[in-house]
C-alpha positions in Angstrom: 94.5 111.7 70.9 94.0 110.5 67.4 97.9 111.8 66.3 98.9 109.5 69.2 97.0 106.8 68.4 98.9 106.8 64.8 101.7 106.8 66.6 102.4 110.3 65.1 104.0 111.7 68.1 106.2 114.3 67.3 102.8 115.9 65.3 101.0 115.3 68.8 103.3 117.1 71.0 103.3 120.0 68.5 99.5 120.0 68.4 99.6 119.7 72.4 101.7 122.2 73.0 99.3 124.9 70.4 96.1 123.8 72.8 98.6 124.4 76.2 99.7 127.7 74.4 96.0 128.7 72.9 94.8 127.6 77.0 96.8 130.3 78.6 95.6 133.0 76.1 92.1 132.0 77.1 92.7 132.6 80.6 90.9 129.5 81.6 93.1 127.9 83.8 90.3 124.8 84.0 90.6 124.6 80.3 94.7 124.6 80.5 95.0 122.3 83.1 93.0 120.0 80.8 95.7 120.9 77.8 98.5 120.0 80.3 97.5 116.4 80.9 97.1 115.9 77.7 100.3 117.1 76.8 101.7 115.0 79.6 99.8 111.8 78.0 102.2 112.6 74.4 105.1 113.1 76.9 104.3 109.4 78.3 103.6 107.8 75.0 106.8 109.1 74.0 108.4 107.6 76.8 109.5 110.9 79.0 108.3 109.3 81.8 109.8 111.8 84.0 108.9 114.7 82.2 105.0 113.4 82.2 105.5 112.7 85.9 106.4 116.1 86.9 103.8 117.4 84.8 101.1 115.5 85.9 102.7 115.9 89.5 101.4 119.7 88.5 98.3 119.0 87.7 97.4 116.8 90.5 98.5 119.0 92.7 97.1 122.4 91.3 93.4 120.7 90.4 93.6 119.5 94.3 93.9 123.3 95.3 91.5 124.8 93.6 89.1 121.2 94.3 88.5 120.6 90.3 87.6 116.7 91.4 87.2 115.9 87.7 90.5 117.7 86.9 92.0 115.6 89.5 91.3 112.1 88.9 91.9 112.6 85.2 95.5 113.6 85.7 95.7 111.1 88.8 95.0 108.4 86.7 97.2 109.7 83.7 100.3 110.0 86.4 99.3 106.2 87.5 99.9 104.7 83.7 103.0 106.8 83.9 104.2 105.2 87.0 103.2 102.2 85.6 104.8 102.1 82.4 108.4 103.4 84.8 107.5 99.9 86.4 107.1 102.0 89.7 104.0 100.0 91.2 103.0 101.1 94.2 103.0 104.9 93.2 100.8 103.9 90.6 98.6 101.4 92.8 98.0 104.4 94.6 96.7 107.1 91.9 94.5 105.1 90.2 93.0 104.0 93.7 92.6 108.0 94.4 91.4 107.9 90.6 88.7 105.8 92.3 87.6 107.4 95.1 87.8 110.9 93.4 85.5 109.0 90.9 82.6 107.8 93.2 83.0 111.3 94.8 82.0 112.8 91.6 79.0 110.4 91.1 80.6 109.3 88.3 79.3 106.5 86.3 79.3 102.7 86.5 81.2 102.5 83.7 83.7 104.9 84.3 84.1 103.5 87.5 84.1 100.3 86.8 86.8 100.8 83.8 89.0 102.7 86.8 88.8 99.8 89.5 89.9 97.2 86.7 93.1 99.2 86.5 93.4 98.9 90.4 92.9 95.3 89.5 96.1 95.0 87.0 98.1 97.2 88.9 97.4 95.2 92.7 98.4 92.2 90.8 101.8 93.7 89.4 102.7 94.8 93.0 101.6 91.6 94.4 103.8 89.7 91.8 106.9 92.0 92.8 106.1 91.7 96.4 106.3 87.8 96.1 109.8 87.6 93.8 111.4 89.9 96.4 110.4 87.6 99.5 113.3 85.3 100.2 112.3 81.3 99.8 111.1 80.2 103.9 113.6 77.5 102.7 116.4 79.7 101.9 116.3 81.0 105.4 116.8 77.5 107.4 120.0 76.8 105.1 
């Protein structure tokens, strides 16, 4: 986290991809999962939006099967930024509202739910703001 922080993101992704690598030796697939979103995070702050996508497609999807919650809504809400930052809206409207729910699920804190509703927040107003510039003006349809 710190490496990307410093913007240091070719040292990031090499450090990522030791802790994916170091994961799978390990044999803790909790434990690599973990690794993979973060790895996904370096791919986003890189701007590989795609790549971190798919990843963090993955991950969703594999910490659903095997009902890690915490697992989940970590890379749920990881796969929201990335949506966001690919200005696709309602895909991430919608993980970092499952971010939510998996949250209270878990008990989680105030804080830490609190933190994950405010993101709702900024996203719902992003898709409300694209909602209303695609609407046609009600006075552009009587011309």
């Amino acid at each position: 986290m710190l490496l990307r922080l410093l913007n240091r993101l070719d040292e990031a992704m090499d450090v990522a991809n030791e802790a994916v690598r170091q994961a799978r030796f390990t044999g803790d697939r909790e434990q690599l999962l973990g690794a993979r979103v973060r790895r996904a995070q370096v791919l986003q702050f890189q701007g590989k939006l795609d790549e971190a996508i798919t990843e963090l497609t993955g991950c969703v999807d594999e910490s659903r099967a095997h009902e890690w919650t915490a697992l989940e809504a970590f890379a749920a809400q990881n796969r929201g930024k990335a949506y966001f930052d690919a200005k696709d809206y309602e895909n991430a409207l919608a993980d970092v509202t499952a971010a939510v729910f998996l949250r209270e699920k878990l008990g989680a804190s105030p804080t830490e739910i609190e933190s994950s509703l405010i993101a709702v927040a900024v996203v719902q107003s992003f898709v409300d703001e694209n909602s209303a510039a695609k609407k046609p003006d009600a006075g552009d349809d009587a011309r």
